[in-house]
C-alpha positions in Angstrom: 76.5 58.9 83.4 79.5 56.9 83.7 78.6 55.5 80.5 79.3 58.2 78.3 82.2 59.8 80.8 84.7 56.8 79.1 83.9 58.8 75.5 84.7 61.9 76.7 88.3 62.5 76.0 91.0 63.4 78.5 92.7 67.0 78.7 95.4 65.3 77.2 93.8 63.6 74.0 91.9 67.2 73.9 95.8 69.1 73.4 96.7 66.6 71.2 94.1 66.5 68.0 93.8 70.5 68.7 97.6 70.1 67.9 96.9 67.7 65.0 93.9 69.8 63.7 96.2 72.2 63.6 98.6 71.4 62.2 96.9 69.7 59.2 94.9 72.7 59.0 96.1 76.1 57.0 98.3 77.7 59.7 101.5 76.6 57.9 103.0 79.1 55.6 105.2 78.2 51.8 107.9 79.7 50.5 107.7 80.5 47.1 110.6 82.0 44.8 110.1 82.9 41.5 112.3 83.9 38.8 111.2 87.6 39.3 112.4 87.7 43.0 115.3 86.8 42.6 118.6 89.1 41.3 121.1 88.1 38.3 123.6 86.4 39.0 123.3 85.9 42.9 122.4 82.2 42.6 125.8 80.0 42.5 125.6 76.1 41.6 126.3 74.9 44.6 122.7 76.8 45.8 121.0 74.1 43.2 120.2 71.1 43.8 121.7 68.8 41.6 118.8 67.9 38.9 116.3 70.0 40.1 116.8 72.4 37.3 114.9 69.3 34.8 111.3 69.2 33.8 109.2 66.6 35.0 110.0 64.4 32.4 113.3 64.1 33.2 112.3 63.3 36.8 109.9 60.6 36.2 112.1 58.5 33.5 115.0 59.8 33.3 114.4 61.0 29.6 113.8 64.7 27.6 113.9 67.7 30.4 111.8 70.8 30.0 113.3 73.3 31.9 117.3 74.3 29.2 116.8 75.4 26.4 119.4 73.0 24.5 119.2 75.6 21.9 121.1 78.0 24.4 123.6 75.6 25.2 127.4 75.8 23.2 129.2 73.4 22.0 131.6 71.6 24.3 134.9 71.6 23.3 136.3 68.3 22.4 133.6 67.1 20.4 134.2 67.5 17.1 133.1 64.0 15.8 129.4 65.2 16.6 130.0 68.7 15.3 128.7 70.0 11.9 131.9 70.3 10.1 133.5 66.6 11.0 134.8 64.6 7.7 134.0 61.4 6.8 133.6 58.6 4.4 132.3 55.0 4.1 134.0 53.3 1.3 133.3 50.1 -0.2 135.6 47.5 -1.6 135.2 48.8 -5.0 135.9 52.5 -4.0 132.7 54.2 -4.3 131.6 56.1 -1.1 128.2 54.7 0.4 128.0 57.4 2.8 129.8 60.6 3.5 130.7 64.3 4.7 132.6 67.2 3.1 133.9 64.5 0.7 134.3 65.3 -3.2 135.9 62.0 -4.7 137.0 58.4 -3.7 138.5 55.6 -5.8 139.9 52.7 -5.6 143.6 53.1 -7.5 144.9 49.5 -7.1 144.4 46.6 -5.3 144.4 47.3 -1.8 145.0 51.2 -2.2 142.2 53.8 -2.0 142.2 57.6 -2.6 139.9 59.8 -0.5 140.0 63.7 -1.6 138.0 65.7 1.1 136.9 69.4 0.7 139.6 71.1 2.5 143.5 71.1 3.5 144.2 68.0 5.9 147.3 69.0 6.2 146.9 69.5 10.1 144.8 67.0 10.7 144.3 63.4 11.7 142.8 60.7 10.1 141.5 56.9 11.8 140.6 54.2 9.3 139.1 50.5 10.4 138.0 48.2 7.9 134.2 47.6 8.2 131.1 47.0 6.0 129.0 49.7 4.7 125.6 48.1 5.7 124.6 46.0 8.5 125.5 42.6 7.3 128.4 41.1 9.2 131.5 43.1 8.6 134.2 41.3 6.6 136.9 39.3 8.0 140.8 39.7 8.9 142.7 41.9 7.4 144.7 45.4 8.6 144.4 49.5 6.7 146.6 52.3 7.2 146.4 55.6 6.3 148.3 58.6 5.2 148.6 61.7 3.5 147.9 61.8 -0.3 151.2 63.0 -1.4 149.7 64.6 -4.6 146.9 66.7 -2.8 147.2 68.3 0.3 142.9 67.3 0.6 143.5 63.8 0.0 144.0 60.6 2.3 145.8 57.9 1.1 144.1 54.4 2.7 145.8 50.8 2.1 144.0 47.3 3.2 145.9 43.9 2.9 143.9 40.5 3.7 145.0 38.2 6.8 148.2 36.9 4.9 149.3 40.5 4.8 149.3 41.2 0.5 147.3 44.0 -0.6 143.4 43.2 -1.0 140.4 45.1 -1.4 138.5 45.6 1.9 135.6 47.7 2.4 136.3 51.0 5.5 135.3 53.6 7.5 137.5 57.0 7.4 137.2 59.7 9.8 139.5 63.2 9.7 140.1 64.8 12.8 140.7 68.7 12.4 
């Protein structure tokens, strides 16, 4: 008998794996809230946790989210160099655009000096030029560009390059208009 009276378990150990049985076992209740239980806008951004409005995508890797629509999302103000209607033009030493946007000419009208004629009034905008190659080569050496307003055409930018020693000289660039 007092061989199987040390397998027995105590009142003690008894309590305890009623508590643990318990406790693993389906008396715990989950809260649940779906979208349909809850009222327009009564939910604030400081109720949400931060990210846990992503898909599981975004979760796991840190990439792509299911959960936004981007396609509901607006544009944010300030960035115009990804919007639609941002100007540009990559021009190479010769003058001839390699790539572009809302762009109807460019040429080359001496050494060193470039036309660009875009397809609207610049007149209250801005324009940024830096000399760089139109592929992926290496891009060409020294040299400085400025840029201005075509005096002739109020849709034109009027680009200048000189090489290292400062004297006109035909340099491929980049052109951006800021509206």
């Amino acid at each position: 008998m007092t061989r199987f009276r040390r397998f027995i378990p105590s009142p003690a150990m008894a309590v305890a794996l009623v508590a643990l049985f318990m406790a693993m076992g389906g008396s715990a209740y989950a809260l649940v809230i779906t979208s349909g239980s809850i009222k327009n806008n009564t939910i604030r951004s400081v109720d949400v946790r931060n990210r846990a409005l992503l898909g599981k995508d975004m979760r796991r890797d840190g990439v792509g989210g299911t959960a936004i629509k981007e396609s509901t999302l607006a544009t944010v103000p300030g960035a115009f160099i990804a919007h639609a209607s941002a100007r540009f033009a990559v021009v190479n030493a010769g003058g001839q655009r390699v790539r572009q946007r809302g762009t109807t000419s460019s040429a080359r009208t001496s050494e060193g000096r470039y036309q660009v004629i875009f397809d609207a009034d610049l007149r209250n905008c801005g324009y940024y030029a830096t000399i760089g190659g139109p592929t992926a080569a290496a891009p060409p050496n020294n040299g400085q560009i400025t840029v201005s307003s075509l005096a002739s055409n109020v849709n034109g930018v009027d680009v200048q390059t000189t090489g290292a020693n400062g004297n006109p000289a035909n340099k491929p660039f980049h052109l951006i208009v800021f509206c």
